[in-house]
C-alpha positions, 0 to 999 in steps of 0.5 A, spaced: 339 755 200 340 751 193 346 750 190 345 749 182 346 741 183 340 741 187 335 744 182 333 742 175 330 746 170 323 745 166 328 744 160 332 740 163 327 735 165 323 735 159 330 732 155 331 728 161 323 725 159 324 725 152 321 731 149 323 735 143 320 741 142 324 743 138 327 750 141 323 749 148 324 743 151 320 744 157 314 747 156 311 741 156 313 740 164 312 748 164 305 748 162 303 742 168 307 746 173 304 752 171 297 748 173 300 745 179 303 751 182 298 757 180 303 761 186 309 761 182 311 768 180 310 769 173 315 770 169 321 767 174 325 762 173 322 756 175 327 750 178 325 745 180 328 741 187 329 733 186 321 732 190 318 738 185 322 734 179 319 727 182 312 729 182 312 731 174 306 726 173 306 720 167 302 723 163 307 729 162 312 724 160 314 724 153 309 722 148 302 723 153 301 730 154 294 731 150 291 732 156 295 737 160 295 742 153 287 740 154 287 742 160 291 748 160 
């Protein structure tokens, strides 16, 4: 099982990629997540292991994220 230094959270890497959306900071990563993982329990907590952080694409880095709001 993860321990908490193995995991990141949405917010936690939106930060870390240079979003500011202002009181969210992650939903940007969320948003993709949400697309890429149609699975995961709504409403649960996403954290994310080192390979999940990884595979958060350029285009959800920040200043690129017109097309995962379009293709939200």
């Amino acid at each position: 099982m993860s321990t908490s230094h193995d995991v990141i959270t949405p917010a936690e890497l939106g930060r870390e990629l240079g979003h500011n959306d202002g009181d969210r900071p992650g939903i940007t990563v969320r948003r993709y997540l949400r697309q890429r993982y149609p699975d995961h329990p709504k409403n649960q907590r996403w954290e994310l292991t080192p390979e999940e952080a990884d595979d958060v694409p350029e285009s959800v880095k920040a200043g690129e994220t017109d097309s995962v709001r379009r293709s939200v």
